[in-house]
ZAMARGU-4260 file (C-alpha; in steps of 0.2 Angstrom, whole numbers, plus 5000, padded with zeros to 4 digits):
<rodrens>
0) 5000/5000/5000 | 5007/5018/4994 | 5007/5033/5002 | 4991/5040/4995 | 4982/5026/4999
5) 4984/5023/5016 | 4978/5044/5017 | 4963/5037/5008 | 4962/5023/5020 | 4965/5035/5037
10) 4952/5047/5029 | 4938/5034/5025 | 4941/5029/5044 | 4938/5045/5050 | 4922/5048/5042
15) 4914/5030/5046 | 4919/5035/5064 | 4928/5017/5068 | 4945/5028/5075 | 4936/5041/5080
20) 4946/5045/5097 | 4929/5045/5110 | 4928/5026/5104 | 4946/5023/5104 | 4945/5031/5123
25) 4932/5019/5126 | 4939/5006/5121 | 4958/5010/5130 | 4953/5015/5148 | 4955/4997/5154
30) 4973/4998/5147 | 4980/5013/5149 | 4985/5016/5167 | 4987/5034/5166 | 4967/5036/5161
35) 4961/5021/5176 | 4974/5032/5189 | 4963/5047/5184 | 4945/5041/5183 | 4953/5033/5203
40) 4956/5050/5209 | 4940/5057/5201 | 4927/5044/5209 | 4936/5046/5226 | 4935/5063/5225
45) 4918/5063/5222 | 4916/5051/5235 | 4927/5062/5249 | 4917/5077/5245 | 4900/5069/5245
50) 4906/5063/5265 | 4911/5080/5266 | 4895/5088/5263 | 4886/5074/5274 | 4897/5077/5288
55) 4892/5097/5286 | 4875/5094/5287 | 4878/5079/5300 | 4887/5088/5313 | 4879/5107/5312
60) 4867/5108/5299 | 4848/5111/5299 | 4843/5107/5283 | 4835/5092/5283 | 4830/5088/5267
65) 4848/5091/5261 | 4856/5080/5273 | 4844/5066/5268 | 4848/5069/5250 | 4868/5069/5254
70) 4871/5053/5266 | 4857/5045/5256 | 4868/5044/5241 | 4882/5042/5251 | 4876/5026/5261
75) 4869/5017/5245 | 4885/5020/5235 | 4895/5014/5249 | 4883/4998/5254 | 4885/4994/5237
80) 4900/4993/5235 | 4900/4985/5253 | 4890/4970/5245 | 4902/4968/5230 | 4918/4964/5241
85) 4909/4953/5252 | 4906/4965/5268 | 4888/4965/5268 | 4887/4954/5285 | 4899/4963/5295
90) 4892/4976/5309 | 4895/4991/5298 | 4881/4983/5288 | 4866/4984/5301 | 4873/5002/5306
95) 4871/5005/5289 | 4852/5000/5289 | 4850/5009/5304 | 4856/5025/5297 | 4845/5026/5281
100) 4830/5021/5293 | 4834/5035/5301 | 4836/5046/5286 | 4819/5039/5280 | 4814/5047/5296
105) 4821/5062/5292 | 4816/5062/5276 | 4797/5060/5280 | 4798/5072/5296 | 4811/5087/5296
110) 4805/5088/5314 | 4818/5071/5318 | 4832/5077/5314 | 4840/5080/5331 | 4832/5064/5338
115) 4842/5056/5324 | 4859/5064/5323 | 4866/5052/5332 | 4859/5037/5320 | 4866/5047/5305
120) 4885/5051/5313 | 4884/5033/5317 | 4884/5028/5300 | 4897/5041/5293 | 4908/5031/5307
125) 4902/5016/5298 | 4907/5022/5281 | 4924/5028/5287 | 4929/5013/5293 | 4922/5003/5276
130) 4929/5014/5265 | 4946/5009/5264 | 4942/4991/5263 | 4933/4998/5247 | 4939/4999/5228
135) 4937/5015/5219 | 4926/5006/5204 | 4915/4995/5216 | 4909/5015/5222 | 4908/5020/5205
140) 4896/5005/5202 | 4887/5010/5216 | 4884/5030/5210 | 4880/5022/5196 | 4868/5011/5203
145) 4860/5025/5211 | 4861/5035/5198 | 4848/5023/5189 | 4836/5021/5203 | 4833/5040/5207
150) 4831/5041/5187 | 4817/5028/5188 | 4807/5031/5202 | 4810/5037/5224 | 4824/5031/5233
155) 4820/5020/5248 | 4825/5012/5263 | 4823/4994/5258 | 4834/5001/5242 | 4848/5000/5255
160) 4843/4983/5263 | 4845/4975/5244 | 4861/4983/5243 | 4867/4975/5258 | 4862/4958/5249
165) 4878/4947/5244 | 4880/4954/5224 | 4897/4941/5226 | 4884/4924/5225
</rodrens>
């Protein structure tokens, strides 16, 4: 093959879209370590900034509705993830139950909030001693998880509880 040729090759490519460089991206991320060490250090930032809001909110805040809305996601991504290395039966697992009762509560009655403070810091104690027993793409699963639910219909406690199922079996 000439010169010319392989330009009319590279070209016709380009225009059917088979090298075009969002499928070649695609298709590379599982081996190109630089792209897996970036999309790492995006999901756990996502993830440390999400526990950072729900601690906000956990500690001092008084909006109820948005610390429902922050620890909920951040309990389901994490009990997902949970159940997809095997941790679903440790006690960290019923605290997390616990805590999105009590964020049901919440939820349903702003009024709860102080009774339930201690419920919800009890499961960001939880999530910090899980977390680093955690891989960065079991979370991502989770969020993405989530992500699906919220789009489909209202997030729920017994969302959380089938989480916690063994995903391993």
């Amino acid at each position: 093959m000439n010169r010319a040729q392989r330009r009319e090759a590279a070209r016709a490519a380009r225009r059917s879209g088979r090298n075009s460089p969002q499928r070649n991206c695609d298709r590379n991320i599982t081996h190109n370590r630089v792209a897996q060490a970036l999309l790492r250090v995006r999901i756990m930032g996502d993830v440390q900034r999400l526990r950072l809001e729900a601690s906000l909110h956990a500690f001092t805040g008084n909006n109820a509705a948005h610390l429902a809305d922050r620890m909920g996601r951040l309990l389901y991504t994490v009990a997902h993830a949970a159940a997809l290395h095997g941790l679903h039966e440790m006690p960290e697992a019923s605290v997390l139950r616990g805590t999105a009762n009590a964020l049901a509560d919440i939820a349903n009655t702003p009024a709860e909030l102080e009774r339930q403070r201690g419920a919800i810091l009890a499961g960001l104690s939880a999530i910090d001693r899980l977390l680093p027993e955690l891989h960065e793409l079991s979370l991502a699963r989770g969020a993405l998880e989530l992500d699906q639910i919220l789009s489909a219909r209202d997030f729920t406690t017994g969302d959380v509880a089938r989480a916690l199922k063994s995903k391993t079996t």
